[in-house]
C-alpha positions as a LaTeX table, in Angstrom:
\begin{tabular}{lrrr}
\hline
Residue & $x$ (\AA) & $y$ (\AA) & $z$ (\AA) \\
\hline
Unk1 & 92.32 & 101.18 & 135.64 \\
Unk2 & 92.20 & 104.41 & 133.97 \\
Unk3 & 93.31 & 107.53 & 136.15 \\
Unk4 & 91.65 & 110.63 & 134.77 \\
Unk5 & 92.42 & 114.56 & 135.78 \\
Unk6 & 89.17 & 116.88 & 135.27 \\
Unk7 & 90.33 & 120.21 & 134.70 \\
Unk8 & 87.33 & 123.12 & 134.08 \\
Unk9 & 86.87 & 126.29 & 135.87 \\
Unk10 & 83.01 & 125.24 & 136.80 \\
Unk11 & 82.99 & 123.43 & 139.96 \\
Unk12 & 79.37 & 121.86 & 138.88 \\
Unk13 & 80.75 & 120.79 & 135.72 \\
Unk14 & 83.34 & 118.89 & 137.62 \\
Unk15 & 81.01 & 117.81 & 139.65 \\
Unk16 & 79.31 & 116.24 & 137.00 \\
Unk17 & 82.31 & 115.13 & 135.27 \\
Unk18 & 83.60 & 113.15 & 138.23 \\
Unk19 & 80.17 & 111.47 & 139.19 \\
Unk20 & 79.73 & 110.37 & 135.14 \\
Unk21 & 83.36 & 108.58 & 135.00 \\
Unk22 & 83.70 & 107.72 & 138.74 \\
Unk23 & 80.22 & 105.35 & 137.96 \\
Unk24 & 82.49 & 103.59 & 135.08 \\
Unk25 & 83.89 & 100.47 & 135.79 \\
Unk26 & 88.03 & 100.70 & 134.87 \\
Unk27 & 87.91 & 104.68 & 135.39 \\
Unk28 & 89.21 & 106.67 & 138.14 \\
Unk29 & 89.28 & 110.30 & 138.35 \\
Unk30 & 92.01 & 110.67 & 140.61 \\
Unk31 & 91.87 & 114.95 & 141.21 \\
Unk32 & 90.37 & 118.32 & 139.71 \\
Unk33 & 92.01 & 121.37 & 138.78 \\
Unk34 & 89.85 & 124.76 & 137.96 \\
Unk35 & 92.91 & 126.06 & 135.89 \\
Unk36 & 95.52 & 125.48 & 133.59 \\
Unk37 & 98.23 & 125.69 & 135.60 \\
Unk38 & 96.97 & 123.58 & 138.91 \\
Unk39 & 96.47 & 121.20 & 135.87 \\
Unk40 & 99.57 & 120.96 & 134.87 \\
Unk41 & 100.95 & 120.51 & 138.42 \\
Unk42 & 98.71 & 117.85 & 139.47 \\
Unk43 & 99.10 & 116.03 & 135.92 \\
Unk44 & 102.89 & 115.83 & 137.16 \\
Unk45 & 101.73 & 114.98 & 140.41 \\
Unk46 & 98.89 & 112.47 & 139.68 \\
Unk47 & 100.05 & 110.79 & 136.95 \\
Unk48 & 96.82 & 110.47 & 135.17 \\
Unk49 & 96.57 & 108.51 & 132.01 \\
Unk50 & 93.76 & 111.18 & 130.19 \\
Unk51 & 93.13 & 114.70 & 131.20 \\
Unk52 & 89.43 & 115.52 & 130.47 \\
Unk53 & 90.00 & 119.56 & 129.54 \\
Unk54 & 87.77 & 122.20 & 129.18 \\
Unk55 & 89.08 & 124.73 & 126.44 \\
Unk56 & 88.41 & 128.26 & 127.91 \\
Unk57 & 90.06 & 128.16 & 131.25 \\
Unk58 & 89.89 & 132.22 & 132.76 \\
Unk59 & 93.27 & 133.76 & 132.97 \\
Unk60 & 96.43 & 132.10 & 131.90 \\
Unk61 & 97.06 & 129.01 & 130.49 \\
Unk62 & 93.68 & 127.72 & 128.03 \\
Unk63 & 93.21 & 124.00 & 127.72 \\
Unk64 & 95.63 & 124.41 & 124.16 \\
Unk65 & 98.06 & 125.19 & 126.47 \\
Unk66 & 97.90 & 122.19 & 128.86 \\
Unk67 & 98.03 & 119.58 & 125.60 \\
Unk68 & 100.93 & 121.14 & 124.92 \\
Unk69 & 102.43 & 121.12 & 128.41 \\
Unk70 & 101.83 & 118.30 & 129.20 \\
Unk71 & 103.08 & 116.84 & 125.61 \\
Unk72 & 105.67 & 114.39 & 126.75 \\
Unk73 & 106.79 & 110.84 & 126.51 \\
Unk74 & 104.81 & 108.65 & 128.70 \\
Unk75 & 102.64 & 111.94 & 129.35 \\
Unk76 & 98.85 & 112.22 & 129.90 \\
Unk77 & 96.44 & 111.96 & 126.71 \\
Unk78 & 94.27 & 115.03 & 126.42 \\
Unk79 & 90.77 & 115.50 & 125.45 \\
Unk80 & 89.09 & 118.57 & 125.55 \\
Unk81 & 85.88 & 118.94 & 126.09 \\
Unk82 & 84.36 & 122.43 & 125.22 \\
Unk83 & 81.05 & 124.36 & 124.02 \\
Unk84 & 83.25 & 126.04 & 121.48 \\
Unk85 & 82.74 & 124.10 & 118.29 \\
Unk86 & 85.06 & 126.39 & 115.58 \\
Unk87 & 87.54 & 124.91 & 113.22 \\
Unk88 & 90.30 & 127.11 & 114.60 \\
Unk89 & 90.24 & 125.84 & 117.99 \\
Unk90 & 89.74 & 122.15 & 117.41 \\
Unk91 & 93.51 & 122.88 & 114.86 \\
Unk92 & 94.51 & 124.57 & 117.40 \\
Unk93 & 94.55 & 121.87 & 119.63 \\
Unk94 & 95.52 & 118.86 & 117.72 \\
Unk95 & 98.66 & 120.73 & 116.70 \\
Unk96 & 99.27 & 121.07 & 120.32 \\
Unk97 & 99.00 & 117.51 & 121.24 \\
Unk98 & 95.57 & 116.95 & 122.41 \\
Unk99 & 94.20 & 113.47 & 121.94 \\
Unk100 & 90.86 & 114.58 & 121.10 \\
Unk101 & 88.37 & 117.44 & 120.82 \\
Unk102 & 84.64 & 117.16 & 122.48 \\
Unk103 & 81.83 & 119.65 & 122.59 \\
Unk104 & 79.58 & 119.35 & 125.82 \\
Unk105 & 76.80 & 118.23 & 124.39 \\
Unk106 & 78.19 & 115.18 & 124.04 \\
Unk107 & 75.92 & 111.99 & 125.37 \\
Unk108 & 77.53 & 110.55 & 128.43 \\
Unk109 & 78.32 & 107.78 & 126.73 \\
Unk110 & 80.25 & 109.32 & 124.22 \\
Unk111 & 82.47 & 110.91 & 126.76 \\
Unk112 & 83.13 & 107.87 & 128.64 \\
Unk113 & 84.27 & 106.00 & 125.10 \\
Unk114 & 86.49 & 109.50 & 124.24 \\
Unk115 & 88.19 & 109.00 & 127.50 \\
Unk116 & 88.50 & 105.39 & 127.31 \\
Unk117 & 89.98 & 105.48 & 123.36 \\
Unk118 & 92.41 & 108.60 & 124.58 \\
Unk119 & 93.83 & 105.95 & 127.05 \\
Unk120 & 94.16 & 103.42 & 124.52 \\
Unk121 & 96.37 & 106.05 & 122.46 \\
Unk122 & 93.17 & 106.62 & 119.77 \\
Unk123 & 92.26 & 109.65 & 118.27 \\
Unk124 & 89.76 & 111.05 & 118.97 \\
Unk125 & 87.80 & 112.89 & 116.49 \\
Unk126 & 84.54 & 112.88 & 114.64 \\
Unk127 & 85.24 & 112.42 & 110.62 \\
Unk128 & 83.55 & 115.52 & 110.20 \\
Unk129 & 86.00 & 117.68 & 112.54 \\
Unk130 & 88.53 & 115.23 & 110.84 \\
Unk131 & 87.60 & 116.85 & 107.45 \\
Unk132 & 87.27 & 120.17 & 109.03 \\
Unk133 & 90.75 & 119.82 & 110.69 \\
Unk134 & 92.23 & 119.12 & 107.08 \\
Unk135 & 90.48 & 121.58 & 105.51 \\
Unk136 & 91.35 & 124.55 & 107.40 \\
Unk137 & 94.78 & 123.21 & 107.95 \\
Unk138 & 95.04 & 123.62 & 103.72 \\
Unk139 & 93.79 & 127.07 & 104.04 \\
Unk140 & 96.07 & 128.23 & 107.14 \\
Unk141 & 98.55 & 130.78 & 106.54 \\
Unk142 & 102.59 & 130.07 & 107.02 \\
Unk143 & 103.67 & 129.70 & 110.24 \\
Unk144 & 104.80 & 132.78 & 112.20 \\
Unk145 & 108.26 & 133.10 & 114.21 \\
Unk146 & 107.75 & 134.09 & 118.00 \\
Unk147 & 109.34 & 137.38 & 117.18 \\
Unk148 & 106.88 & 138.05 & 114.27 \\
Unk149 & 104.46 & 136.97 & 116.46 \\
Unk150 & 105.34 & 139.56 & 119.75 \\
Unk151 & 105.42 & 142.13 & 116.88 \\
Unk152 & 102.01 & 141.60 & 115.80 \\
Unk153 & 100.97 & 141.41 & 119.30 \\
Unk154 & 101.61 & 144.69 & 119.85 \\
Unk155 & 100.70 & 146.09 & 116.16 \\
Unk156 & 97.34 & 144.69 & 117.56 \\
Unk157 & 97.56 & 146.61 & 120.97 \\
Unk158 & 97.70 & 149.53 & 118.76 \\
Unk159 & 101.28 & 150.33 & 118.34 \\
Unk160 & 103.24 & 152.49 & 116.28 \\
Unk161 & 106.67 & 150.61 & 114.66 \\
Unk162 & 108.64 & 152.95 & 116.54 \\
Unk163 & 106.86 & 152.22 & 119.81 \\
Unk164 & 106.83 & 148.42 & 119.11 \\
Unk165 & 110.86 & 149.01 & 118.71 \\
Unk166 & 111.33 & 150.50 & 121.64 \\
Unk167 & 109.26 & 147.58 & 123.90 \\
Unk168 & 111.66 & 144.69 & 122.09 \\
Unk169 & 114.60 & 146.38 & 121.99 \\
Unk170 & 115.26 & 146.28 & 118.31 \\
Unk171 & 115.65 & 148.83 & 115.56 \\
Unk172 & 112.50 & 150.40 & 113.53 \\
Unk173 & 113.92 & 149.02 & 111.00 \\
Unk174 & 113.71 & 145.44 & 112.21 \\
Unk175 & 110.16 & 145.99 & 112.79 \\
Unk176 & 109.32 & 147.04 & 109.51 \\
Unk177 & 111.19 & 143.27 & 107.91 \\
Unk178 & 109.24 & 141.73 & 110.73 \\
Unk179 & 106.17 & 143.05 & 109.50 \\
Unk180 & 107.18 & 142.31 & 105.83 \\
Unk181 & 107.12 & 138.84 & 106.69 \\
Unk182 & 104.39 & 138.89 & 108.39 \\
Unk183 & 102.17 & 140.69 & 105.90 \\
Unk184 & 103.82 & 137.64 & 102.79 \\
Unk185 & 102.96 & 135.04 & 105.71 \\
Unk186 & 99.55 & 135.78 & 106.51 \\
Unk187 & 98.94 & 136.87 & 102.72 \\
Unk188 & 97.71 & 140.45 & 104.10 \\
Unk189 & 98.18 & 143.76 & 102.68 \\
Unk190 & 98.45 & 146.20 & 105.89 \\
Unk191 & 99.12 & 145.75 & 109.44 \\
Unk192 & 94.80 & 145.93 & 110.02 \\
Unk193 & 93.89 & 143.18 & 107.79 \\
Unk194 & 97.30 & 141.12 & 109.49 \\
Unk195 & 96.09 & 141.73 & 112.65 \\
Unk196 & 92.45 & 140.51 & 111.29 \\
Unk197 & 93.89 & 137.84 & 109.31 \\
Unk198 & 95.51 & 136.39 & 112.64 \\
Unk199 & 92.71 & 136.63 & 114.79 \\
Unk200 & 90.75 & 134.32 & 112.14 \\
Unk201 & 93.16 & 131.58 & 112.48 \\
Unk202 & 94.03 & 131.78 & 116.14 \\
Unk203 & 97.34 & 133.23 & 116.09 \\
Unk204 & 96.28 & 136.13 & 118.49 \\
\hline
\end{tabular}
């Protein structure tokens, strides 16, 4: 039997989610969660062998954030299911983890066989988001640091370098290599078009 965690923030869509699988024969959604971190706790709880993941989630943790949570041995397999169809997101989670990447419009049946090949450790991915995946993972910029990244968080909040020093507890001068970086990383000119260029691909 496979044990299956819903987690969206629509009750109806759970609804719907729970009366689709709970009809399957060898699938059992054993609980619901509206957010990311109820999800987390109950996938600790529950011990489900898929969660079925919506992407946006409200506040706090989005379903990115529960693949990689829950990104353990013997964890959960994650699929997320979303309306959001860009390249971005769909890298964004299968470099956190998640098993698979669904838009709602999905038939039924297609998100009964995603849930069943997640459980059988597949993939599970359409070759076009495959190519799309590959293709934007050529084109991504370097990776940032976390520290690069709180700095450009708060270039992006519309701070000076001496005002970002002062929130991190570092010297202007560290800002300004951190920023270096950053602008050789992302392949970006001035802290506008690094703030822009990050936004493209997720990283804010």
């Amino acid at each position: 039997m496979t044990r299956v965690l819903v987690v969206d923030d629509h009750p109806i869509v759970r609804s719907g989610l729970r009366t689709l699988l709970d009809g399957q024969p060898g699938i059992d959604v054993v609980g619901e969660a509206a957010d990311g971190a109820t999800a987390r706790k109950l996938a600790g709880a529950l011990a489900p062998d898929v969660v079925l993941c919506d992407l946006r989630l409200g506040d706090g943790m989005d379903g990115v954030g529960v693949a990689r949570a829950l990104q353990r041995p013997g964890g959960p397999a994650v699929v997320i299911l979303t309306t959001y169809d860009h390249d971005t997101d769909i890298v964004r989670a299968i470099e956190a983890g998640a098993a698979g990447y669904l838009l709602k419009d999905a038939a039924p049946a297609q998100i009964v066989r995603a849930v069943e090949l997640a459980a059988a450790g597949e993939t599970v991915l359409s070759a076009a988001q495959e190519a799309r995946v590959v293709a934007t993972q050529r084109s991504a910029p370097r990776a940032l640091s976390e520290r690069e990244l709180d700095v450009l968080q708060l270039i992006a909040l519309g701070l000076t370098n001496r005002e970002v020093a002062r929130r991190l507890f570092v010297s202007e001068a560290t800002v300004k290599t951190h920023l270096a970086h950053v602008y050789d990383k992302l392949g970006a000119p001035s802290r506008t078009a690094a703030v822009a260029v990050a936004r493209e691909h997720g990283l804010l």
